[in-house]
Structures are given as structure tokens and as C-alpha cells.
FIDREN-140447 format. One line per field, with one value per atom (N, C-alpha, C): residue in one letter; x, y, z. Coordinates in pm, whole numbers. Each point is the difference from the previous one (the first is absolute). Layout:
<atoms>
aa [A, ...]
x [X, ...]
y [Y, ...]
z [Z, ...]
</atoms>
This chain:
<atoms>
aa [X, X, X, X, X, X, X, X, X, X, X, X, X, X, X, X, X, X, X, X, X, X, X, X, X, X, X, X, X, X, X, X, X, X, X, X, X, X, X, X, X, X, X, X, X, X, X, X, X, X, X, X, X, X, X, X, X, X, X, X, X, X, X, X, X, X, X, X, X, X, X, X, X, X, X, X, X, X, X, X, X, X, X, X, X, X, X, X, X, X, X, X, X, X, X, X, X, X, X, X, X, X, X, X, X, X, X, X, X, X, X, X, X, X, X, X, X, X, X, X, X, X, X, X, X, X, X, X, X, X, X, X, X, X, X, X, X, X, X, X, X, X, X, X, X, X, X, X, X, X, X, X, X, X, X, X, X, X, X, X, X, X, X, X, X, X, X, X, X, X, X, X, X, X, X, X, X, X, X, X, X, X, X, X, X, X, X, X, X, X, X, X, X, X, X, X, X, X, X, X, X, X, X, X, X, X, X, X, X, X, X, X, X, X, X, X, X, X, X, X, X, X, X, X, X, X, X, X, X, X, X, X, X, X, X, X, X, X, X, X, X, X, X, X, X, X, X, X, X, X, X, X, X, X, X, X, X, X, X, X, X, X, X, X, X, X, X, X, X, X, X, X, X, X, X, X, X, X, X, X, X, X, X, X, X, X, X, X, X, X, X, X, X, X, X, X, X, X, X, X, X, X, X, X, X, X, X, X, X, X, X, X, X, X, X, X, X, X, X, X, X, X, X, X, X, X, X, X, X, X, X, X, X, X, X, X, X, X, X, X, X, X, X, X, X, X, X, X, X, X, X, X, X, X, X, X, X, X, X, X, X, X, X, X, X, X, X, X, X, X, X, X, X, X, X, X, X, X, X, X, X, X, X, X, X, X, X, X, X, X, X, X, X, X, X, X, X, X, X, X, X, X, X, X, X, X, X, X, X, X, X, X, X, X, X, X, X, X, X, X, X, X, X, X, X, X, X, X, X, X, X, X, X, X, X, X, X, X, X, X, X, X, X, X, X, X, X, X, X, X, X, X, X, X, X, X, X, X, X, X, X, X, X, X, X, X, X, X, X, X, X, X, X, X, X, X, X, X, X, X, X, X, X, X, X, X, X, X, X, X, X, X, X, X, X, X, X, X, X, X, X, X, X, X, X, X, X, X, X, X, X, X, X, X, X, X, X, X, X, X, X, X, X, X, X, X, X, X, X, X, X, X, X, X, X, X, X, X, X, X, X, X, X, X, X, X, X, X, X, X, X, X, X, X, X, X, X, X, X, X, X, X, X, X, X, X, X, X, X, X, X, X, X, X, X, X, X, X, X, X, X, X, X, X, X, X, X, X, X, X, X, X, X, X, X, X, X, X, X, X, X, X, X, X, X, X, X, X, X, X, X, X, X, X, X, X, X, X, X, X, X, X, X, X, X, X, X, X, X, X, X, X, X, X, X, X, X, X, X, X, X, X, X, X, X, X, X, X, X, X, X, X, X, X, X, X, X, X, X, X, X, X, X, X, X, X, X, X, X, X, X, X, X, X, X, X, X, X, X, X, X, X, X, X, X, X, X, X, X, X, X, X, X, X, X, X, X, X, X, X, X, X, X, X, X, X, X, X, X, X, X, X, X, X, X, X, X, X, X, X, X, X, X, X, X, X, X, X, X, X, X, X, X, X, X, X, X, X, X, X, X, X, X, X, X, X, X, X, X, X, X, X, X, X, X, X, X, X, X, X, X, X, X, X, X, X, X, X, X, X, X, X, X, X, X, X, X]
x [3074, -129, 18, -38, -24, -54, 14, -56, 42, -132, -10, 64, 97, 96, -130, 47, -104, -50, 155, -79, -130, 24, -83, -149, 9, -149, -10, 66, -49, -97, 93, -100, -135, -3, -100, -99, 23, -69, -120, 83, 40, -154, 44, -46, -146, -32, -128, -61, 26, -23, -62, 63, -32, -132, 1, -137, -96, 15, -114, -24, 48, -11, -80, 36, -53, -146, 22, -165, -104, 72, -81, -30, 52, 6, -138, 4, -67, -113, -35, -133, -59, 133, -89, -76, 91, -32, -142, 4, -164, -72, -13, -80, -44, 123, -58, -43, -8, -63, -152, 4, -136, -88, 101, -132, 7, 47, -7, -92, 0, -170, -82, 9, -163, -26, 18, 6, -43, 25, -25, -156, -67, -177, 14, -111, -21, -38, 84, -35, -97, 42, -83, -26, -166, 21, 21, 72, -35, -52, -46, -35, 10, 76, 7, -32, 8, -100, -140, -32, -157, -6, -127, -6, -187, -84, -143, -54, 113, -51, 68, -68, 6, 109, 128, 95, -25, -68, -103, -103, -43, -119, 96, 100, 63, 75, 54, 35, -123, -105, -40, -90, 43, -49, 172, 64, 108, 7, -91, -22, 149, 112, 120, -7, -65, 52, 122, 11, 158, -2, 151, 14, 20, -60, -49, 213, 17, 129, 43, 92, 56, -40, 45, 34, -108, -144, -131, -34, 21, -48, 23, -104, 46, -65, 129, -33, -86, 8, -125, -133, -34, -119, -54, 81, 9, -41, 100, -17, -152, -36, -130, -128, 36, -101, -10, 116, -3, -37, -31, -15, -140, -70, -154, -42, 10, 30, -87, -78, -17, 75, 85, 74, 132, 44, 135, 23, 48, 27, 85, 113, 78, 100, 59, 120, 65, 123, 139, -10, 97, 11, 158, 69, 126, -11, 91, 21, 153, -97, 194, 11, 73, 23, 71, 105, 85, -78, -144, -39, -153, 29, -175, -123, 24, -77, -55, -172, 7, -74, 92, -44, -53, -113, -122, 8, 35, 62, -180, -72, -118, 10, -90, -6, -138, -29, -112, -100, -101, -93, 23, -2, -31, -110, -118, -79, -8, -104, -16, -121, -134, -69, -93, -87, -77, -158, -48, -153, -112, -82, -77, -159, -107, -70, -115, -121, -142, -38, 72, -54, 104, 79, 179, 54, -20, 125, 112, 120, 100, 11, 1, -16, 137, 108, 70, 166, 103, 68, 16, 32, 58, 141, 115, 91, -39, 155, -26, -31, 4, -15, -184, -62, -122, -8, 100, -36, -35, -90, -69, 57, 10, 80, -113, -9, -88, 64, -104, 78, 62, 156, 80, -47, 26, -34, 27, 173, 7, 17, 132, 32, -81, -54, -60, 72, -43, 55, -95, 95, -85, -13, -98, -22, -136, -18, -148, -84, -111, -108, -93, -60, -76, -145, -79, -125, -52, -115, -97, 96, 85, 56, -116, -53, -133, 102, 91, 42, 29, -75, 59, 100, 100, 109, 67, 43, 69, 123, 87, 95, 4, -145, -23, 43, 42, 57, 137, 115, 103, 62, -28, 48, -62, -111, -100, -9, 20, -23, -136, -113, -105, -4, 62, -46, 4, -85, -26, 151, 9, 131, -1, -103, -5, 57, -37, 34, 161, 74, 141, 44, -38, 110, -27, -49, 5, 103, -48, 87, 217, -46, 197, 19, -148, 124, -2, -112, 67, 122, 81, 111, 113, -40, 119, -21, -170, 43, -34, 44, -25, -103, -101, -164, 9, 47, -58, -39, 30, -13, -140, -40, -108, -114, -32, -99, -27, -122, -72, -72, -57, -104, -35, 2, -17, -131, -100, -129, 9, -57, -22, -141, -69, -103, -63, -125, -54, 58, 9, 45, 161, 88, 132, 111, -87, 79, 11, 132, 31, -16, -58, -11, 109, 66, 59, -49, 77, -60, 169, 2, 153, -51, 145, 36, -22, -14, -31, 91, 22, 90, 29, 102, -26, -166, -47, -106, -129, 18, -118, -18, -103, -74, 71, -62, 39, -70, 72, -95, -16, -134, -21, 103, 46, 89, -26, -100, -65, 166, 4, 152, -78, -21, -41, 64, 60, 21, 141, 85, 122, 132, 49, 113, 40, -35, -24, 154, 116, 108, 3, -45, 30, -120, -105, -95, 3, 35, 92, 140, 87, 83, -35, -140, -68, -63, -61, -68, 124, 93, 88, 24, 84, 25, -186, -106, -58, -61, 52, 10, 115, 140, 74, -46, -24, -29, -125, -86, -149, -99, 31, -30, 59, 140, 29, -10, -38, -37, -129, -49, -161, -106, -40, -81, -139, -27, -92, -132, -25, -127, 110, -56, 50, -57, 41, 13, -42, -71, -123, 8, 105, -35, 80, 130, 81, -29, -15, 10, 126, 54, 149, -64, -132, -58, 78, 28, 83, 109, 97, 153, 24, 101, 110, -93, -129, -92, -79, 49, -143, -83, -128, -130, -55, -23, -52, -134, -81, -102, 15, -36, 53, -180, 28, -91, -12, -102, 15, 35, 80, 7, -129, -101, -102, -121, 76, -73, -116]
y [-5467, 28, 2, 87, 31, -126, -55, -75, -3, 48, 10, -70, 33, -52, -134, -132, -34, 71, 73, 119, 98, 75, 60, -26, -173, -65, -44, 9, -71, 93, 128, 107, 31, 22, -6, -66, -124, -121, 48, 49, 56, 129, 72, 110, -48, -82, -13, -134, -49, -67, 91, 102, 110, 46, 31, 74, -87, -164, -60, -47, 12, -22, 141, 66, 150, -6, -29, 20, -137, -144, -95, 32, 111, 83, 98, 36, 101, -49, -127, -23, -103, -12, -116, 103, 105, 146, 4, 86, -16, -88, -128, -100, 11, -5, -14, 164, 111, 118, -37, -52, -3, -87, -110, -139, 101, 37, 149, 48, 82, 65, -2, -141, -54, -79, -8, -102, 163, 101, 143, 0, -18, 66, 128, 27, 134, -55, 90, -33, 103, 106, 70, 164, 68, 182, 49, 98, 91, 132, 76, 111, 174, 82, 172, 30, 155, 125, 40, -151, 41, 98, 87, 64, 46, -51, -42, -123, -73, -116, -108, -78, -117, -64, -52, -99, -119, -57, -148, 36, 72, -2, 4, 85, 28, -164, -62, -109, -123, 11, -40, 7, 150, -36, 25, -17, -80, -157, -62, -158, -58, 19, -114, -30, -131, -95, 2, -70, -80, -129, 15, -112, -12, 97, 40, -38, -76, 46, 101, 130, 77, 39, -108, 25, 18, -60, 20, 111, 89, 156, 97, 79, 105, 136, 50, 138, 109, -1, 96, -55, -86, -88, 36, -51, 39, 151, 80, 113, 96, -51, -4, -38, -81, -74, 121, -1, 148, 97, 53, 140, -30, -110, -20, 32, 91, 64, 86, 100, 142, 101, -59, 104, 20, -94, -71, 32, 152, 23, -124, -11, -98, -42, -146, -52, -77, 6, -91, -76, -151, -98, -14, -98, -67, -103, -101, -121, -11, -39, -7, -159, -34, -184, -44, 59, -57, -38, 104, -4, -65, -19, -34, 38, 156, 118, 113, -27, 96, 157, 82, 110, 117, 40, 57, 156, 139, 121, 70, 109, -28, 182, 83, 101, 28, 84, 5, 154, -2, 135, 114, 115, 95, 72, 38, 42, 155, 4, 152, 79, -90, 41, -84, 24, -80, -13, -61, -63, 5, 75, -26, -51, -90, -78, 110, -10, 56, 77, -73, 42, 117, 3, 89, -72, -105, -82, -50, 1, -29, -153, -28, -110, -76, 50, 35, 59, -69, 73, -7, 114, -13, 70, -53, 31, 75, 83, 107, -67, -147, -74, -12, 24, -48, -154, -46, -141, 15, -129, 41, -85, 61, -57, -9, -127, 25, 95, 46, 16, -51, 47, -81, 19, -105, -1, 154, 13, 126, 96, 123, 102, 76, 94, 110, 68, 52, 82, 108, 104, 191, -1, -64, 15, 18, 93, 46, -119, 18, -95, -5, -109, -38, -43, 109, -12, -41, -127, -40, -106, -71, -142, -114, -46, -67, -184, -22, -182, -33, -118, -56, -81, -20, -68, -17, 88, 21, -73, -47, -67, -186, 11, -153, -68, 95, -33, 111, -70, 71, 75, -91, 47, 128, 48, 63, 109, 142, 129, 62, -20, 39, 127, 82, 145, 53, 114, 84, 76, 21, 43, 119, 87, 169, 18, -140, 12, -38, -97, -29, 142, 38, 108, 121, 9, 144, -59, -178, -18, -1, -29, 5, 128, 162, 76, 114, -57, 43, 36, -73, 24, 53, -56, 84, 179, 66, 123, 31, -24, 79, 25, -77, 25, -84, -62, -92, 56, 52, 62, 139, 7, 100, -90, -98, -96, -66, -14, -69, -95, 7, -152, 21, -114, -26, -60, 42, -67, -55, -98, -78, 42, 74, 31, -116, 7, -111, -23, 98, -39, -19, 15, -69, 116, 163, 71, 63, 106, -13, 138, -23, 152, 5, 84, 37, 68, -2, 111, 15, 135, 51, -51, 62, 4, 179, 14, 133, 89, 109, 100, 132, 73, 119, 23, 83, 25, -67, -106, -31, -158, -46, -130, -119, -150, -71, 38, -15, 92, -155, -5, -63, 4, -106, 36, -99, 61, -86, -49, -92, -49, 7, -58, -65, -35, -43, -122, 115, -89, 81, -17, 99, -40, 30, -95, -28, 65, -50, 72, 173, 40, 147, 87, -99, 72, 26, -122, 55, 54, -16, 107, 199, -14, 108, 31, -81, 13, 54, -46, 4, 150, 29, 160, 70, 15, 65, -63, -90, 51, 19, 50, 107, 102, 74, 141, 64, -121, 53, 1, -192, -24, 95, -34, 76, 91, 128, 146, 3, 117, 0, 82, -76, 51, 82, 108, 98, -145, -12, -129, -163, -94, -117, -116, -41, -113, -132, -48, -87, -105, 31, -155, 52, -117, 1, -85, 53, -129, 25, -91, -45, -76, 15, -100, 74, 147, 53, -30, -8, -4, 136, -26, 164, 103, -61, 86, 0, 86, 13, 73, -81, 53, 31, 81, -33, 33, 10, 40, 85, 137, 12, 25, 28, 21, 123, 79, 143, -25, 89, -15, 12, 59, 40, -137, -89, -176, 61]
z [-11760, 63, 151, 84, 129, 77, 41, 133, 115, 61, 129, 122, 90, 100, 71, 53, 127, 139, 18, 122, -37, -158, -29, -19, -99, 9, 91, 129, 108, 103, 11, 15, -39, -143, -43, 10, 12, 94, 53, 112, 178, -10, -103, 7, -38, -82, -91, 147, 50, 119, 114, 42, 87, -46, -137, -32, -41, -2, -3, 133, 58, 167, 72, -47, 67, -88, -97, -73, 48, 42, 47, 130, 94, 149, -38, -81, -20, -33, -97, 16, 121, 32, 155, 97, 25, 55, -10, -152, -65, 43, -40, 28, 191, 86, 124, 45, -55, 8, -54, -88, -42, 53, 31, 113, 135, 36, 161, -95, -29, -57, -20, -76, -26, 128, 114, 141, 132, -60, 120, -50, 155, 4, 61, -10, 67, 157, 84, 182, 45, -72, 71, -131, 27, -80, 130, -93, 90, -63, 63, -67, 88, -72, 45, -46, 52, -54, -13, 129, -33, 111, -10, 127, 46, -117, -14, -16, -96, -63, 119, 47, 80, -35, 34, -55, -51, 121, -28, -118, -47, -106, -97, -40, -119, -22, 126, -11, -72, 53, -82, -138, -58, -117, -67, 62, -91, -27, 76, -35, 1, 87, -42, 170, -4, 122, 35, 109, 14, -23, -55, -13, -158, -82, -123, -53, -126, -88, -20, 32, -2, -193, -33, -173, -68, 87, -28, 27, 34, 41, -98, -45, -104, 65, 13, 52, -15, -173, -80, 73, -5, 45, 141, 64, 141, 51, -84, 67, -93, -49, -105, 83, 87, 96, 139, 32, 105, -70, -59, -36, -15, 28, -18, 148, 81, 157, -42, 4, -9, 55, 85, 32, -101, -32, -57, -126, 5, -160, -82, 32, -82, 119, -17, 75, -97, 84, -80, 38, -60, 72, 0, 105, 17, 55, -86, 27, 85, 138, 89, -8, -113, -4, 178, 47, 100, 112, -21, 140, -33, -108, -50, 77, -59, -4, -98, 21, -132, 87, -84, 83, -91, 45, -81, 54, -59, 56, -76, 101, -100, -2, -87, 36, -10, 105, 10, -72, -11, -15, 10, -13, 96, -13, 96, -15, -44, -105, -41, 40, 25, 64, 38, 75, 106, -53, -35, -89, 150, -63, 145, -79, 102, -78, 24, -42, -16, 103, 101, 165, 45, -118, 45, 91, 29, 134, -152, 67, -16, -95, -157, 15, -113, -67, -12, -37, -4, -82, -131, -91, -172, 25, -113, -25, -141, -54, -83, -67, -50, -93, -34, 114, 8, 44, 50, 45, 137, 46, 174, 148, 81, 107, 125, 76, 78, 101, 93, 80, 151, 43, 73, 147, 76, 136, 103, -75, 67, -122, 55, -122, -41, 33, -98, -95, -138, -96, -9, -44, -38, -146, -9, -163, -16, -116, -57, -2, 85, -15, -125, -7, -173, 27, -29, -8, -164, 23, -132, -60, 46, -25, 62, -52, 76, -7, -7, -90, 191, 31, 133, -61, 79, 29, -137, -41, -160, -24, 128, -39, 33, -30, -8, -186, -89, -116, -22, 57, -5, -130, -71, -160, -28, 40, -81, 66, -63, 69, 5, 59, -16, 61, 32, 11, -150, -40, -86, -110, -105, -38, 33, 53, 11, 143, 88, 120, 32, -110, -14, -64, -57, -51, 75, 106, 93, 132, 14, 139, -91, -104, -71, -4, -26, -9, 138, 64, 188, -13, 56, 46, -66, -191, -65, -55, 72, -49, 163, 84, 118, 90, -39, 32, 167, 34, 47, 126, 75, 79, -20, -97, 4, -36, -44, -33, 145, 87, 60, -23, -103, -46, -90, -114, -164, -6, -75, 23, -154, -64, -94, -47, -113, -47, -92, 20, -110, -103, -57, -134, -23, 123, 61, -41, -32, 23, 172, -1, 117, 66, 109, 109, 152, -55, 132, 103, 170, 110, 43, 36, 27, 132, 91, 112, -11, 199, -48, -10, -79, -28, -30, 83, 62, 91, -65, 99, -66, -94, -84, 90, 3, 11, -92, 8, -67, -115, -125, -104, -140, -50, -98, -97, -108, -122, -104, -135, -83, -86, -31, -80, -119, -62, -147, -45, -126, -65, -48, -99, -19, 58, -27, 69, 148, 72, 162, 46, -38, 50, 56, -165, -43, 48, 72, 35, 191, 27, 127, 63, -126, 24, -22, -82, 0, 151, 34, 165, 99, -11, 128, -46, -112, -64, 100, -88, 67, 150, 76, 159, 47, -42, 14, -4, -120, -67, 57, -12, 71, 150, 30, 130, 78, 5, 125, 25, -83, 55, -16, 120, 31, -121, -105, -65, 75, -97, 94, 28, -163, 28, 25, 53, 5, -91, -64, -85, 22, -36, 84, -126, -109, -118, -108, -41, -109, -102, -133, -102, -81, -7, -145, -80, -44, -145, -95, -18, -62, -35, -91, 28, 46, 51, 61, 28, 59, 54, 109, 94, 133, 5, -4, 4, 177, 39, 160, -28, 159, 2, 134, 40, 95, 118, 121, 102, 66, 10, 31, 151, 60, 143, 106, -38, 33, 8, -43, -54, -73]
</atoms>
């Protein structure tokens, strides 16, 4: 039978010594990593990317003091609390342990168009989303103004989109069929369907444009087609009122030149 030399079990020893030494290294390691962790507060937020939303306000509806346990902080949470901003679509969070810093990256709104109140003053912003932004000290935006939104101060419940769904699904498909630029102001009808007024084009006026209900995309990628094809060249009579209650159809009304 084979048995092992004393150099050989002595090694072996040697070897099984090393790796309970490296593994009792390894959890002391652990252990004093983890008392450092649970012992880091927060010194200080910070917060970027605002460029409406106040730093100090977003700071505090993130609610983490100083001083706060590092290990006590949950980011989802946190950055759940910022996004309660009206301006503040969504932010990230990072935990900088070394420097015990939590740093809050936010992104903000962008306005799609401008809400004006009863009186038409300025009172004011919605994103495509239909959510409402007051408005900022400075910055102006060129976006279609919104007549017959009557709600004061709408982003006093952040969660909640209180503009109209007829009025969200014309500001989402603005920009993806090309319109945006020929729309001047979206008025909100009683019954919360929607009336457009162009910008003016070729030789025509700002011109009425009944939407109706349907498919809002396909009905202004229809508009833009006929103010290519039609606006811009000088009809003998001029055109004084479009409806798309139709699908894939323009109805006008036109105006004798003679009034």
C-alpha cells in the first residue's frame, strides 16, 4: 500500500493551511467591509440635469437628510419622490459610498404646448404626455397654444394626467407625422373633441381644422399631404374651413373672393 512520504503530508499540511487562512482573510475582509458600510451616512445630494426644476425642491422631496445610513437609502424610492416635480419626468439614483454621496441625475419635461387660462394669458405647460408644467421663471418654448383647458394649477397631483385623452393623442402625434409646425393652437371642445387653427399657408389665413375622433395620426398626416398639394398653390376661391371627421377625407368650405 502507498503511503504518503512526510515531505509530501507535510505539504499538504501547508497547502490546506494557506486556504484556510486565505478563506479566514476573506471573511475578516467581509466582516470589516460590511461594519464600513453600515457606519457611511449620507453628507451630502446632490442633484443634475435640472434645468426648470429647483435643485433644493427636488432635494427635498427626496426626503434623505444628512447624516441619513447610506444602507438606509433605497434608490427606487428616492428617485420616486423626485419625479413628484412637475417638471421631473424620471431620475436615477447613485450611491457614492467613498464620498458619502447620493447623487440624484433627473430628467426633465419637455414642453409640447403651452395651456392658456379663460383670459388667454399664459397659464401653463403640457408635455406630449399631457402632464402640466408650471411655468419657468425664464425660457420660452414655440409650441401650439391650448385653448378650453379650464383645471388651475393641474400639477398640484403629480401622479395624475388631467388633460383630456383627445388632447394627449394629438400632442404624441405632432411631431411623429410632421404637423408640428403647421398647427398654431389646439382648442379643447365641450364635449373634449378637438379643433385645430393652422399657421398661415401659402396665401391662405390661419385656417380652422375640425379633427374628430379616429385616427388622430392618419388624420394629420392627411392635413400636412393636403397643405402640400393644396395650401400652397393659390386656389381661384380660398378656403376658409377644413374638416378630417372623415377618414382619408377633406371636406373644405371655401369663400368667394368677392366676400
Amino acid at each position: 500500500m502507498n503511503r504518503d512520504s512526510p515531505s509530501t503530508f507535510g505539504r499538504r499540511v501547508l497547502r490546506l493551511g494557506g486556504v484556510g487562512l486565505l478563506l479566514a482573510g476573506g471573511v475578516a475582509l467581509g466582516l470589516l467591509g460590511w461594519q464600513w458600510r453600515a457606519n457611511v451616512t449620507v453628507a451630502r445630494v446632490t442633484v443634475a440635469g435640472t434645468q426648470h426644476a429647483a435643485p433644493d425642491t427636488v432635494r427635498r422631496l427626496a426626503r434623505v437628510d444628512s447624516g441619513t445610513a447610506m444602507m438606509e437609502v433605497e434608490p427606487t424610492l428616492v428617485a420616486d419622490r423626485a419625479a413628484r416635480h412637475p417638471w421631473v419626468k424620471g431620475a436615477t439614483v447613485e450611491t457614492k459610498w467613498m464620498h458619502g454621496v447620493l447623487a440624484l441625475t433627473v430628467t426633465e419635461r419637455t414642453p409640447a404646448a403651452l395651456a392658456l387660462d379663460a383670459r388667454g394669458r399664459p397659464a401653463y405647460y403640457l408635455d406630449r404626455g399631457g402632464h402640466a408644467m408650471p411655468l419657468p421663471d425664464s425660457a420660452g418654448y414655440d409650441v401650439p397654444l391650448v385653448r378650453g383647458l379650464g383645471a388651475e394649477a393641474p400639477w398640484t397631483r403629480p401622479d395624475t394626467v388631467q388633460s383630456p385623452s383627445s388632447l394627449r393623442r394629438v400632442l404624441r402625434a405632432l411631431p411623429e407625422t410632421g404637423v408640428a409646425d403647421l398647427v398654431a393652437e389646439i382648442e379643447v371642445q365641450s364635449d373634449d373633441t378637438i379643433r385645430l387653427t393652422t399657421t398661415p399657408i401659402g396665401a391662405h389665413e390661419a385656417l380652422p381644422v375640425h379633427l374628430g375622433n379616429g385616427d388622430v395620426p392618419q388624420k394629420l398626416r392627411t392635413l400636412r399631404a393636403f397643405a402640400r398639394q393644396v395650401l400652397t398653390t393659390s386656389p381661384e376661391e380660398p378656403i376658409e374651413h377644413i374638416d378630417l371627421r372623415f377618414d382619408e377625407q377633406v371636406v373644405t368650405r371655401t369663400q368667394s373672393l368677392d366676400g
